[in-house]
N, C-alpha and C positions, 0 to 999 in steps of 0.2 A: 370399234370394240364390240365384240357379240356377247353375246347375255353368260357366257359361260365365264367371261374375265369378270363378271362381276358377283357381286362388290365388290367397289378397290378395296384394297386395306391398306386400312389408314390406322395405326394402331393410335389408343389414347391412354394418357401418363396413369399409373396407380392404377391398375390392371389385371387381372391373374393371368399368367400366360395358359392356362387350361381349367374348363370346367365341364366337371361331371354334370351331363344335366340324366334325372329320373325320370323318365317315363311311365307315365302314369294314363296314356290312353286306354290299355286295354280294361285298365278296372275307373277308374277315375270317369275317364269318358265313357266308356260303355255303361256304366252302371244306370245313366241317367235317360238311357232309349227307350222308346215305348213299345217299338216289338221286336221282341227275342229273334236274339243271335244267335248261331247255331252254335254250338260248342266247335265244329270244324273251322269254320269261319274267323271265331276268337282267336283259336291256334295258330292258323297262318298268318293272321294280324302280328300276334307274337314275334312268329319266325320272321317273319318281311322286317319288321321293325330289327330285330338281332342282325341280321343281314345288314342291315343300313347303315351299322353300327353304333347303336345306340346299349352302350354296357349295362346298365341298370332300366329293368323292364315292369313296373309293376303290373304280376298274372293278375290277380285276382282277389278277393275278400272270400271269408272263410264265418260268412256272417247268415245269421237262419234266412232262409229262402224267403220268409216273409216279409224280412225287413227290404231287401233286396232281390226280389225277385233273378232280377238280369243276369245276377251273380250265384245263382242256386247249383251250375252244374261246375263248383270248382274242384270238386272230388274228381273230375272226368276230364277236366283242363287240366289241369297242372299235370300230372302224367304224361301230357301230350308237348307240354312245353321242358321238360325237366332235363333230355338231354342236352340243353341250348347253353353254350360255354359263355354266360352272360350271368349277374345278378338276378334271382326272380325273384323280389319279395313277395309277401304276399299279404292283409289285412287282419289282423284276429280282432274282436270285439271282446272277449272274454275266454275265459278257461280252455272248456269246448271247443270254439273255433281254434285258440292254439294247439290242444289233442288231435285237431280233425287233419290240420297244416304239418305238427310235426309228422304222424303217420304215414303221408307220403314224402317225407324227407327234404319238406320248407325246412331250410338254417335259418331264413332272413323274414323277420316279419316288421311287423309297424300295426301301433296300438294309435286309437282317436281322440284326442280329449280337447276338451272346448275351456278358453279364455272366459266364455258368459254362462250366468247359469240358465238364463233362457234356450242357448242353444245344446247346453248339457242335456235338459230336460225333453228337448225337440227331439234331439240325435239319439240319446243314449236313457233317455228317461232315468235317469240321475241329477243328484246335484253333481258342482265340479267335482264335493271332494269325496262323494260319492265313488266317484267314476272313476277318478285317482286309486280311492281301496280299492275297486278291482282291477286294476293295472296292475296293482304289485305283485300278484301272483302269476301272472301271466308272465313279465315281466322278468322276474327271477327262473321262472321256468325254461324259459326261453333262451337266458344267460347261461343255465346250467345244463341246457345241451347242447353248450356251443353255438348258440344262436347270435344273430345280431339283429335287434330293437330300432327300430326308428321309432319317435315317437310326434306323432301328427297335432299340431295345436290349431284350430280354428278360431275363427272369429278374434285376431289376433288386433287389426283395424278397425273395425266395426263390425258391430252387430243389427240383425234389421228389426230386431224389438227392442234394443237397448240404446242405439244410438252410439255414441262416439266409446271406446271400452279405453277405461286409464294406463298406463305402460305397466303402474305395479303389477296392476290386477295381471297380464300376459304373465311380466318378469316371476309373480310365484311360481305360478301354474310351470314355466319350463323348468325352473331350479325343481320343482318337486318331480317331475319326469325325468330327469334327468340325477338325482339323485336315487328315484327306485330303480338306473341303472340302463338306462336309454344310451344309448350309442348315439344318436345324433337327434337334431330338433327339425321339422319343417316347421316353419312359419306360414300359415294361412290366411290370406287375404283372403277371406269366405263367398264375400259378394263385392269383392274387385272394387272396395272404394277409397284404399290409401294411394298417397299422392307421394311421391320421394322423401319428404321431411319428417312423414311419420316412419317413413324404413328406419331412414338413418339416426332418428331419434331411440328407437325399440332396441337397434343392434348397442347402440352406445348403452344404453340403458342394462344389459346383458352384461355386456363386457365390465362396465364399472360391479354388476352384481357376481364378477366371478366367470361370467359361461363364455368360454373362448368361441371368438367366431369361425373356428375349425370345427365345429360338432354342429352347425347352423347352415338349414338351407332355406330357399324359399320358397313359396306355390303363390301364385299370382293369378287370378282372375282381370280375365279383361274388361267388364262391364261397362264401364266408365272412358277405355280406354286409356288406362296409366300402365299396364306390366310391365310393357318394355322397356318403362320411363323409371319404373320401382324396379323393375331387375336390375338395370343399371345402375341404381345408387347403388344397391345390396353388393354389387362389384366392387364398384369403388372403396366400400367400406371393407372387403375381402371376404366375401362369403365366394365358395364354387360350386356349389351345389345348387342348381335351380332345376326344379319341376316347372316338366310342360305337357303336353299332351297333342300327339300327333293329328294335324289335320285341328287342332283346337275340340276337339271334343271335350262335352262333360258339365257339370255345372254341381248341382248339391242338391239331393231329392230333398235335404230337410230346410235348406231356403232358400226361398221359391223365386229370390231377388239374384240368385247367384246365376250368372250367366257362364260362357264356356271358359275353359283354362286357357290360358298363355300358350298358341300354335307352337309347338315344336321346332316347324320351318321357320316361322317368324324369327324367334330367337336365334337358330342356328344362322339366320340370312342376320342377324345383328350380332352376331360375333365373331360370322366370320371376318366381317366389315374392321371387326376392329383387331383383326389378329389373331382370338382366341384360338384355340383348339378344342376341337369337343368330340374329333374323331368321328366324327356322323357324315355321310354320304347326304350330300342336300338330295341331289338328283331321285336316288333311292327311295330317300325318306319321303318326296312330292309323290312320287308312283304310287307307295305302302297308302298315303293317304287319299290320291283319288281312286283307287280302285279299292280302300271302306266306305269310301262317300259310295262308292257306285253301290255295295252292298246294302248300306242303308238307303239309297233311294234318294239322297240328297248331295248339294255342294259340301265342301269345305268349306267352314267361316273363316280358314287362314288364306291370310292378304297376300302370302308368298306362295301357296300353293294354286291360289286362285290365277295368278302372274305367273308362275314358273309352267305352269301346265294348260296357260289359256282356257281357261273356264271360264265358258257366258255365263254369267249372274243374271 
């Protein structure tokens, strides 16, 4: 058997026969590098990844230079990536960043808000329901030019100044996001420390409060080593939407505990094992990530791009 027949596929019971995963390396992962990327660099990262077939691409954040350095030239990106026949959301933090996104003609954004108020205050120097008031105007603005909202919840699992965070406290926070009119929820595991029973606990926890698990996706840190193990419950329980990030980039500049997101490849190399479809070129997708790595100067921390493209560690 050559490496190409593999993974067998071995499908397993309760399933979704397809899932959309988000990519979120070029902003998610890039955001967190210490030396600047060149804006042409970003773009073809883009395009390589749309090539590969990956439908939903998150460009970039639309948030002040200071906060984010890395992400200062999205006025000069997004342009570059705009004729690409794929999804580009893009990040707004506020108002502003939404005026700056619709301008160049973002439809699809995603606002941040946090489950704790310690990391409210970290991220957004707000309380949560601070942060919530400025959501809503964004929010509705965004709806009424035809836009569509994601809305990004952190520290969903744990937080690294508060410790274990209670399910209510999550279950508010997305019922009020999703009532000022979000189109769908990420769930974030922030610093990658739930284990499958808090997945499957949060999602049930959801659904008994109302929120269909068709508007629910998940973002998964590897830290600890559980994503693949937490994407798969979030399956089994019918979610299709999981975020990942090519090559594993990315982590969280506001906690310092979060390590890279869920490999892209990895995922893809686990579902294709089990059937799924998710329409992505493995092959492609290994290239797109050893030739960022080569840009940044480093490996890939995904296990399947490290395997698939023999890279000495």
């Amino acid at each position: 058997m050559t490496v190409q027949e593999l993974p067998m596929v071995v499908p397993a019971p309760d399933l979704p026969a397809r899932v959309r995963i988000h990519e979120v390396g070029a902003r998610d992962g890039l955001q967190n590098e210490k030396a600047t990327v060149p804006t042409e660099v970003k773009a073809e990262f883009v395009r390589r990844l749309a090539d590969a077939g990956l439908s939903t691409i998150e460009a970039t954040s639309f948030v002040h230079p200071k906060w984010v350095p890395q992400l200062a030239d999205a006025e000069k990106l997004f342009p570059l990536v705009a004729d690409l026949p794929v999804a580009l959301p893009v990040l707004v933090p506020n108002e502003r960043g939404l005026e700056r996104a619709l301008a160049l003609g973002a439809r699809r954004v995603a606002v941040f808000a946090s489950a704790t108020e310690s990391f409210a205050k970290a991220n957004l120097n707000r309380t949560v329901d601070e942060a919530l008031a400025m959501f809503e105007p964004v929010v509705a603005r965004a709806r009424a030019e035809g836009g569509h909202v994601r809305g990004y919840l952190s520290m969903c699992f744990g937080d690294p100044w508060e410790g274990a965070v209670p399910v209510d406290q999550v279950v508010r926070v997305c019922k009020a996001l999703l009532d000022m009119g979000c189109d769908e929820l990420s769930l974030g595991d922030t610093i990658g420390v739930a284990t499958p029973g808090q997945v499957l606990e949060l999602l049930a926890a959801l659904n008994e409060q109302g929120v269909s698990t068709g508007v629910l996706g998940v973002h998964f840190h590897d830290t600890y080593g559980q994503a693949l193990a937490n994407t798969l419950a979030a399956l089994q329980h019918g979610v299709t939407t999981v975020d990942a990030s090519a090559g594993g980039l990315g982590g969280c500049p506001y906690a310092k505990s979060a390590t890279g997101n869920l490999a892209t490849e990895d995922l893809v190399w686990m579902l294709r094992g089990l059937g799924i479809d998710t329409g992505v070129d493995l092959g492609r997708l290994v290239a797109t990530s050893v030739w960022m790595a080569d840009r940044l100067g480093r490996p890939s921390p995904s296990r399947t791009v490290r395997a698939l493209s023999h890279q000495e560690q």
